[in-house]
N, C-alpha and C positions, 0 to 999 in steps of 0.2 A: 198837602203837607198839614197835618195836624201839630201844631209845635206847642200846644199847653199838654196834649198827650207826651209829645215825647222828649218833652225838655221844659226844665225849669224857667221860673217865672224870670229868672236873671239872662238865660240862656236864651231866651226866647227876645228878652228886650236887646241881648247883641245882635243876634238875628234879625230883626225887621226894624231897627235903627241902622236904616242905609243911608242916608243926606246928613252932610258935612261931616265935622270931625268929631270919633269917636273913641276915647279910649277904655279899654277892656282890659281890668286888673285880676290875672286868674290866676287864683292860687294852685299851688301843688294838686291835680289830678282831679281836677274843677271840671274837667269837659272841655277846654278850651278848643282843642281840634274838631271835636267834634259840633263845637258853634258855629267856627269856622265853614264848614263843610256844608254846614244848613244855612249859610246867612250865603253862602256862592250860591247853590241851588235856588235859595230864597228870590235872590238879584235875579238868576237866567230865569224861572220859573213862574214867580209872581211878579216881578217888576218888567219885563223880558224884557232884559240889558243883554245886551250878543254880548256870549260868550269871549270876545275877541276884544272886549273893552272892560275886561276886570283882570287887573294883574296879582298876584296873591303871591306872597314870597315866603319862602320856609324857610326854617333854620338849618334843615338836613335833605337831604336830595332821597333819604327814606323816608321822611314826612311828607315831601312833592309827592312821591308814588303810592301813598297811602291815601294820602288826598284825592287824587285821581281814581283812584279805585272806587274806591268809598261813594264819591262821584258820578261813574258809572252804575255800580253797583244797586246802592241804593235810592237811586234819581235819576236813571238811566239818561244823563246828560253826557257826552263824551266831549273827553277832557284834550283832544285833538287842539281847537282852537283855544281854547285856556292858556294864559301864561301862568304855568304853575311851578314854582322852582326856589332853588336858593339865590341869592342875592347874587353870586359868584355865574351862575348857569345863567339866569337873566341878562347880566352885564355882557357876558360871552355871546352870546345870542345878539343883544343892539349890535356891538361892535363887530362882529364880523356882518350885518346889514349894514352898517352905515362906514363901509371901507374910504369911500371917498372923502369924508372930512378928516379921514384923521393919518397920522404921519406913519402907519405900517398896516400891510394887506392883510387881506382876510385869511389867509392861509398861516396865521399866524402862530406860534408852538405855545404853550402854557408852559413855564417852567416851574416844577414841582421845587419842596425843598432842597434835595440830594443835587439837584441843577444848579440852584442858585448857591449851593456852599460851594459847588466847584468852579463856576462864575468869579466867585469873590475870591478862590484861592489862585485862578489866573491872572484877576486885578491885581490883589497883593504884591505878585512876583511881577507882573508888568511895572507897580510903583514904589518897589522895594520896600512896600510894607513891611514892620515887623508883629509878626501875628500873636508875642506876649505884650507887645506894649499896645495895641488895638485886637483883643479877640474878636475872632471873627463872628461868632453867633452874637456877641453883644453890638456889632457895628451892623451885624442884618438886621436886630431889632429894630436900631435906629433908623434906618433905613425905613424900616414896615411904618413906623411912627412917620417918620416925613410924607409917605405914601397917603396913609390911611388919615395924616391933616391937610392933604390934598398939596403940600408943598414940595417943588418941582427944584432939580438942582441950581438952576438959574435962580429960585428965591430962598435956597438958603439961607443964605447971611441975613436975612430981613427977620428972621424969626431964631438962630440961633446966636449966643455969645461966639466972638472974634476971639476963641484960644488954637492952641496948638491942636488938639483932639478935634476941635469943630470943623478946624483947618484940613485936615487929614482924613475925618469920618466925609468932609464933604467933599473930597475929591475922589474917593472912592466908592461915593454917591456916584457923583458923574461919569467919572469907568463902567460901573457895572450898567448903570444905563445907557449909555455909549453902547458896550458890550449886547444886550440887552436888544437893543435897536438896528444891529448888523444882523444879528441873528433874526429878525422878526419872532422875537420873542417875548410875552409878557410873564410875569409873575402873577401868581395873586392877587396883592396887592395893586396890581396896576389893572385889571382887572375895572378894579371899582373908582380906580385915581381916574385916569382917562374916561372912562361913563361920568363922572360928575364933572369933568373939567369941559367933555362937550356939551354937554347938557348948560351947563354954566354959560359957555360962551359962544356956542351956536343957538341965538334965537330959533333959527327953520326947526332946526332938529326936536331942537327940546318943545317948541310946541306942535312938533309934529306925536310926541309919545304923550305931552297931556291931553292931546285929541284922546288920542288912541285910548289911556287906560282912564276911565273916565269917574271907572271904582276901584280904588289899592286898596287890601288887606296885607299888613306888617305882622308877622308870626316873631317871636320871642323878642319883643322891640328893644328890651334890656338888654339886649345883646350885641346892638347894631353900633358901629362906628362912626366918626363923622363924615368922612369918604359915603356912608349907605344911608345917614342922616341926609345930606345933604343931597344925593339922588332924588331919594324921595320929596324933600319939601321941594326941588324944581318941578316934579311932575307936577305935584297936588294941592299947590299953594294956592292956586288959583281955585279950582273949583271945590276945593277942601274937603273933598269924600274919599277922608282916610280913616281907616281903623286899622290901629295899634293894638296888637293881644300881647300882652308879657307880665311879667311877675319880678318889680322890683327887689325881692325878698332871693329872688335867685338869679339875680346879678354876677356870674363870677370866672369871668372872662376880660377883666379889664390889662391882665396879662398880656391879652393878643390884640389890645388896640380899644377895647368894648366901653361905650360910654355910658355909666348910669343915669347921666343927668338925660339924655333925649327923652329916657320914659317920666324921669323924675318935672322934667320941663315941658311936656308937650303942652300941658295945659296953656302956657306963658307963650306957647309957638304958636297956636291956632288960635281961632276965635270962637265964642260958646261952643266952648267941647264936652261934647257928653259923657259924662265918666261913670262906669258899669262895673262893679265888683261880681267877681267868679270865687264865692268864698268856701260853697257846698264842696267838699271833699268824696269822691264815690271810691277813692284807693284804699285809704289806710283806717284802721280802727279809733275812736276817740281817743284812748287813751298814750296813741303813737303823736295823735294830732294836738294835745294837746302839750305833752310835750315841746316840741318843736314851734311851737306857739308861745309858749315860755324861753327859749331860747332865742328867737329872731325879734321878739318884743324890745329884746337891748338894742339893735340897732337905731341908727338916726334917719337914716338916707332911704325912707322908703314912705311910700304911700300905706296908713294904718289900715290893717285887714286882721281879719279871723278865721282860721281855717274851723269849719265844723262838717259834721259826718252825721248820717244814721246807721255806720256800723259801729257795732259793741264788739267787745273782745275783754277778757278778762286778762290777755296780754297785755304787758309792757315790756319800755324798751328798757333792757338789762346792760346792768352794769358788769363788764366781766376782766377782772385782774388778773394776769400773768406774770410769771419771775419773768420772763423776758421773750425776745421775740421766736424763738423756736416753739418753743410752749405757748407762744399767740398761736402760730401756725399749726402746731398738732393738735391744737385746744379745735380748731375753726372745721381741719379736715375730718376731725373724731364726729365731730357735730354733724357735718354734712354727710358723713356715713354712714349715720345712725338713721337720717331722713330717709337716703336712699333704700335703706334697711325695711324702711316703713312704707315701701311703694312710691316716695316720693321726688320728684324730676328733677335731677340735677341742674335743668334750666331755670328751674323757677331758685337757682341761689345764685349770688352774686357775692364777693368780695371787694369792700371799696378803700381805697388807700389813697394819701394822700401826692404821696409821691411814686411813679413807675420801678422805683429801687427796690422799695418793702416789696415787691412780686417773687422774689429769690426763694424765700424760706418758704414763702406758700406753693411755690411752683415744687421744691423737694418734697414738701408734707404730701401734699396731695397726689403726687407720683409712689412714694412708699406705701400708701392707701388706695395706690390702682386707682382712684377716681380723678375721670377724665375734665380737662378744665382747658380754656381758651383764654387768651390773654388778649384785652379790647385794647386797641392803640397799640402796638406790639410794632413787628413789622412787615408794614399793607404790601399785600400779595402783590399787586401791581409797583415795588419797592426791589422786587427781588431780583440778583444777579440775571439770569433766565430770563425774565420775562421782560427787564428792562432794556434787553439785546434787541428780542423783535421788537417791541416798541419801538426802537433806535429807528430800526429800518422803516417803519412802517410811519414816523414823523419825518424822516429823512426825502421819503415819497409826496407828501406833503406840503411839506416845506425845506426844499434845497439850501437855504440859507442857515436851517438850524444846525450851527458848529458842534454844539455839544453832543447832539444827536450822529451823527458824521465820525467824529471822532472815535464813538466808542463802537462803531461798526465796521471800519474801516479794515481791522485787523482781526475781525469777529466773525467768519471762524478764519486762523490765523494763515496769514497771507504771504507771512515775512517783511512785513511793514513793519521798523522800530520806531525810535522817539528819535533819530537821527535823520530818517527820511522825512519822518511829521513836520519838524522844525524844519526839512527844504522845503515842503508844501508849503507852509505858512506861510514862511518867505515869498513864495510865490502867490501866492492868495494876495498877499498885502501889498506887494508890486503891483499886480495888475485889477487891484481893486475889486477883487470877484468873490465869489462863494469856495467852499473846499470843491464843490460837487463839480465848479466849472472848472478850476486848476487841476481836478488829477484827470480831467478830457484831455488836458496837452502832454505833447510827447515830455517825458519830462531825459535828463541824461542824465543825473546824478539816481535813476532807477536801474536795478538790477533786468537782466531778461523775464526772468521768472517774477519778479516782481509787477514788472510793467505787462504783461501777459497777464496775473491776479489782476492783476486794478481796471486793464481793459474790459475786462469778462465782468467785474462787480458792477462799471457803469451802464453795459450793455443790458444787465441785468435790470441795475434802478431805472434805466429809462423804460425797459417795457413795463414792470410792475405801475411805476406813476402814470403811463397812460393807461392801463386796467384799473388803475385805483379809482377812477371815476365811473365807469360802468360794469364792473362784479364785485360779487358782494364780498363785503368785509373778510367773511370766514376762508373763501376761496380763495382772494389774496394772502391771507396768513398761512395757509396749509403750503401753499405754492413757494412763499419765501422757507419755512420751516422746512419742508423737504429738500428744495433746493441746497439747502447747507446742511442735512442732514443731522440738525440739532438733535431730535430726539433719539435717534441710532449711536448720537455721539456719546451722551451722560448714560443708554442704559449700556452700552459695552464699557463704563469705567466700574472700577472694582471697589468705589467709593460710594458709600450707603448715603449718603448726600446727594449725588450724583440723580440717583433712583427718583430719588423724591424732585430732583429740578425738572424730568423727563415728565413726572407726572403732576408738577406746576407750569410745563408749557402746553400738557393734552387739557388742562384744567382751562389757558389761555385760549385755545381755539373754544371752550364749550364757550365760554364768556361773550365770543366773538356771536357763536350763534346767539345765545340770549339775547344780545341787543337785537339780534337782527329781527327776531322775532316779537319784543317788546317794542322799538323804535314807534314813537309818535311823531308829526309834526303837523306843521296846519298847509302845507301843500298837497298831503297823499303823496308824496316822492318815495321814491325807496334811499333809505341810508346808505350814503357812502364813508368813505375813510377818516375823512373829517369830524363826521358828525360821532363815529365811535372815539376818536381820541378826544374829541370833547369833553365826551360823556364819563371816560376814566379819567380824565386830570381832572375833573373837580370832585374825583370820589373822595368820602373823608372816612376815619376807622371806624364810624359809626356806621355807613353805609355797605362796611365789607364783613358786620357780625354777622356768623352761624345762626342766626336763630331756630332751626331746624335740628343742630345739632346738638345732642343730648351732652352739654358740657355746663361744667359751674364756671362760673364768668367772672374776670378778674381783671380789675380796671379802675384808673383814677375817679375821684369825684367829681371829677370836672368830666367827665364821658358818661357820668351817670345820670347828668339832667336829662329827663325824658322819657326814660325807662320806669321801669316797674317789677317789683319780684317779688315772689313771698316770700324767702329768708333773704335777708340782709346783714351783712356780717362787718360792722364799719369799725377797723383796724389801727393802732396806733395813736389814738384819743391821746394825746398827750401834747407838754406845752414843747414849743421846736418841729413840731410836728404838722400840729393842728390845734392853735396856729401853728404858722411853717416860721421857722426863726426869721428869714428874709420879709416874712411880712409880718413884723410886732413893730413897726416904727412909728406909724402912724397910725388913727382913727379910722381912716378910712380904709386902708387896708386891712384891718383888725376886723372890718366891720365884714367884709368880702369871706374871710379866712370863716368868719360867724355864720355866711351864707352859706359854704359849701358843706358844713356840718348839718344843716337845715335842709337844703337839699337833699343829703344823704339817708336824712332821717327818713324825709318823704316819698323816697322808693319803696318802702315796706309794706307788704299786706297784712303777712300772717306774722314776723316775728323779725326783732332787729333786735342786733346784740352789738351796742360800742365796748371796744376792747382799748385796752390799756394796759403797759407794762410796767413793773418796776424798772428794771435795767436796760439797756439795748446798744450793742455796739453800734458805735460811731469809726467807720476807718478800721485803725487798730485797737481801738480805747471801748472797755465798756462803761458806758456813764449810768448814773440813775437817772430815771424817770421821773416826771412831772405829770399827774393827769391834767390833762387841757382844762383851764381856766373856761373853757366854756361848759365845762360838765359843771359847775357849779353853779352856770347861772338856770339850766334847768331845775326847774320848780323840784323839790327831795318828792315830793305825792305823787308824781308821775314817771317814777322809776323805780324799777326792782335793783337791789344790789346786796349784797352777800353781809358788806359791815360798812362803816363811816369811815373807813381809812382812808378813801380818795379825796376828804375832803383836807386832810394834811397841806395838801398843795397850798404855799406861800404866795399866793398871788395879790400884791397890794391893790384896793381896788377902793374908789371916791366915790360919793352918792352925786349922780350931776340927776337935775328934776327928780324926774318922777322913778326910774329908771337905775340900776347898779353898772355902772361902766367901770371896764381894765384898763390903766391906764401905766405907763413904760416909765419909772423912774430915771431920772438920768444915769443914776448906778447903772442899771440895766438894759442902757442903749443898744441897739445894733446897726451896724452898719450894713448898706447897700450896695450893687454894683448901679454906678449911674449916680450915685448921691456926688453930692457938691459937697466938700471940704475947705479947709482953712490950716496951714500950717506956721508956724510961727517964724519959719526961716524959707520956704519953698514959696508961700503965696498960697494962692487958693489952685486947686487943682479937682479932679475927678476920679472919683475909685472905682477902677476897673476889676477889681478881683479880692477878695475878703475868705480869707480860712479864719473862722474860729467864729467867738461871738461873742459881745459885750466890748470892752473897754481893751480889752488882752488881743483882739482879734488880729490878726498880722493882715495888713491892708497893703495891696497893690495899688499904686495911684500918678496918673498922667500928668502933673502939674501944667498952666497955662504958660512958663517959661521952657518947656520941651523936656523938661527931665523927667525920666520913671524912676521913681522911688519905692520901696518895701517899709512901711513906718505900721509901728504897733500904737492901736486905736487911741491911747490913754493920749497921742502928741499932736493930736487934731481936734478941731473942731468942726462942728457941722453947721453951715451956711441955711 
């Protein structure tokens, strides 16, 4: 390994700084994967650490496989014995090893989003929830949050207030886990709750894995929760050979649980930590980076860096005004026309928006201009009616316990089983304490002939496929159920051009099937069974299901753009309510986050970025006028192109705090949140569940701590 050849003097010191803790600050398109890659190689090759005692965690399950690669590839190490993976795949992996400590078996279902809202929509109806006075994606949230601070229903009340809401969010805590735990089922989140709670409180175990991983590597650590915080310092705490690679500046996941402070605090966690800036930029042109450098300097909350380059470009990033959002959108696809016009690959452009709604007008523009486009996060193939059937069955084989899976096969393809018979099943499940799969084995008498003749033939079925599920392979099990019910014969005889396309999203399911088979690692040499393929698809995420093959322009939130890379950049919507997102101008800190994903956005660009802003833009039925985002103004005027100084109209009140220009929220111009704490002057203090509008006028939904829901306009509250 020659690494003053082929990597920087910075790159080179993360590299062979392997003993104790290290932390590694790399900015936007710094090399960091590619440090990573050299400093594993470095460990197996100069230091010769087995392979089997350095665990390396990634943010994407297509960053583990790049890794790997690269790996093989250029270090002809194989990645076989490696634990390389995302925090989610890792955990999945201890836990179905270490079955014996913990309170459900290794055949356990992962339950995806679309599982867990229909979970909560069984809870509700079991505890006569009303789903306007507790929504339910706001009570899953809550839920993630208990998970992801590692607190269990039995310690709720230790960490939240004694009201009505907390009373009711916590028992329908307890439900879905209850729920949750018949089914041998985990979520996500539990995923990582249970990895840290054994590790936590089985000594054997947890120094049975700081044996084992003797060197961690942390990929994106400003990313990680305390649930994947706390993993990690049980393994590492002791012999302290960690290194954290992340970029506090792109922070902006604290939506889904993400803690800035772990990156911001490591130093305070470890002892003599060596701290290594990744500040060489090899993506984008000076004057992109400099930019963006002027803009993320407002922040508070981050460790001081400076992105620098030695590419030039006489480009910058352009100012571009529109009457409003159609004219964004035919403004974006004329542009992208004219590329393709010029030889240029519709892959290499990207569309970035702040919220999945603004996709509408770009999804029409770009259909009228025939130019083909992919929508990132959209809805994941393995998401879909069709392929969520055989899934059914093929988790059903698996794991007999999993109800939800059961349920939606049971009359798939239809059998004559309604929601009359289902409800005598249950009944019967729940009498004799058993799974669905072992109550519809007994004779039942409230079944029809024809009926009990279906259901005999479907168990006689799952029992032989689950004893093949363990010795043939994957693809051959799925073709055998898929024929068996003649799914694909069934959608291409429908007359329904939908239909078509499901026939050839389930021949697409069997190719998937082979891929893995084909791909499949482990550190035994085993051949993959059933197991290990439903594994590998429930922790896929929208990142891991992009075309990148396919000659498409890519259309996707900012928050699914970290990571990536494009020569046109086209970032959409620059305006205040927007970007920021009105939900988050309340605070400093979230002001600061809404700061990053712009900073972010900027730092995808190679060859050319264009922020776009409109005067006007329906809202609903209303067109309002526009604000360009306060944050266009704290980029430096010398490091941007723009047509006149009219965007600089925007009324934004703003205070000099140090050195630094901060935006700071008048009380005029408050907004409220769902989840905020309030004060009313006859109700008491309560919680606002739901808010149309913004400012003081905002018409607010709110749970009061004496049991009443109330509709009160913002001006008759105060905020706690």
């Amino acid at each position: 390994m020659n690494l003053q050849k082929e990597l920087n003097p910075q790159q080179c010191k993360v590299v062979t700084t392997t003993e104790g803790p290290v932390l590694v600050l790399a900015g936007a398109g710094s090399g960091k994967t590619r440090s990573v890659i050299y400093r594993t190689a470095y460990l197996i090759n100069e230091k010769k650490i087995n392979p089997w005692n350095i665990l390396v965690v990634t943010f994407t399950n297509k960053a583990a496989r790049e890794l790997k690669d690269r790996l093989e590839n250029t270090f002809g190490i194989s990645a076989r014995s490696l634990w390389i993976g995302t925090f989610h795949s890792v955990c999945t992996r201890i836990l179905r090893y270490e079955e014996k400590s913990l309170p459900f078996n290794s055949n356990f279902s992962i339950y995806d989003e679309s599982d867990q809202k229909s979970v909560i929509k069984k809870v509700y109806k079991k505890l006569d929830v009303d789903p306007k006075k507790f929504p339910p994606g706001k009570v899953r949230e809550i839920i993630s949050r208990q998970k992801n601070s590692l607190i269990l229903p039995k310690d709720f009340f230790n960490f939240n207030e004694s009201n009505y809401f907390s009373e009711t969010t916590h028992k329908i805590y307890k439900a879905y886990q209850n729920f949750l735990s018949v089914n041998n089922a985990l979520d996500f989140d539990d995923l990582l709750m249970y990895t840290a709670i054994l590790f936590h409180d089985n000594a054997k175990v947890r120094k049975k894995y700081e044996k084992k991983f003797q060197y961690v590597m942390i990929d994106e650590y400003q990313d990680t929760n305390y649930a994947q915080f706390k993993i990690i310092n049980l393994i590492a705490k002791n012999h302290q050979n960690l290194c954290v690679v992340g970029d506090d500046d792109q922070a902006i996941y604290s939506w889904r649980g993400a803690d800035i402070r772990n990156i911001l605090s490591f130093e305070a966690d470890y002892k003599n930590v060596i701290k290594i800036k990744l500040e060489q930029n090899y993506r984008s042109p000076k004057s992109f980076l400099d930019a963006a450098n002027s803009l993320i300097r407002n922040n508070t909350e981050r460790h001081k860096k400076v992105l620098w380059t030695d590419i030039s470009s006489s480009e910058k990033p352009e100012l571009v005004k529109l009457e409003n959002e159609n004219k964004e959108a035919e403004y974006v696809a004329r542009e992208i026309s004219q590329l393709q016009s010029l030889g240029k690959s519709l892959n290499e452009c990207v569309v970035l928006y702040r919220t999945n709604a603004q996709s509408r007008v770009f999804e029409n523009a770009f259909s009228l201009q025939k130019i083909r486009y992919q929508i990132v996060g959209g809805v994941n193939f393995y998401q879909r009616k069709e392929v969520k059937d055989i899934l059914a069955y093929l988790k059903v084989l698996v794991n007999p316990a999993d109800e939800e899976s059961f349920l939606r096969i049971i009359n798939v393809p239809s059998r004559g089983i309604g929601k009359m018979t289902i409800d005598k099943l249950s009944a019967s499940k729940l009498e004799n304490n058993s799974t669905y799969f072992d109550a519809i084995q007994k004779k039942k008498t409230y079944l029809s002939g024809k009926q009990e003749r279906s259901i005999a033939e479907l168990v006689s079925k799952l029992k032989k496929w689950k004893a093949d599920s363990e010795k043939i392979p994957v693809t051959v099990l799925t073709k055998n159920i898929i024929e068996e019910f003649e799914f694909i014969d069934y959608y291409e005889k429908s007359k329904d051009p939908k239909d078509i396309s499901r026939s050839e999203n389930i021949r697409e399911f069997i190719a998937a099937t082979e891929e893995f088979s084909e791909n499949y690692e482990n550190d035994t040499g085993e051949q993959p069974v059933l197991i290990d393929f439903l594994q590998q698809i429930s922790l896929q995420t929208d990142l891991d299901n992009v075309d990148e093959d396919e000659e498409t322009v890519k259309l996707m939130t900012m928050h699914n753009a970290k990571g990536l890379e494009f020569d046109n950049v086209y970032i959409v919507g620059v305006e205040d309510g927007l970007l920021p997102h009105s939900r988050s101008m309340d605070t400093l800190h979230n002001l600061e986050e809404e700061r990053r994903l712009l900073y972010v956005a900027i730092t995808r660009a190679k060859k050319s970025v264009k922020l776009c802003y409109t005067r006007h833009r329906r809202y609903f039925d209303t067109v309002l006028t526009s604000l360009p985002s306060r944050f266009l103004l704290e980029i430096d005027e010398q490091y941007i192109k723009k047509e006149d100084n009219t965007f600089i109209e925007s009324k934004v009140p703003r205070i000099k705090t140090g050195k630094y220009q901060k935006s700071i929220i008048l009380e005029s111009q408050k907004y409220f949140n769902i989840g905020q704490k309030i004060k009313h002057d006859k109700f008491g203090e309560g919680m606002i569940l739901d808010v149309s509008g913004s400012g003081n006028d905002a018409k607010l939904t709110i749970s009061f701590s004496n049991g009443k829901l109330k509709k009160i306009i913002g001006t008759f509250v105060k905020t706690i």
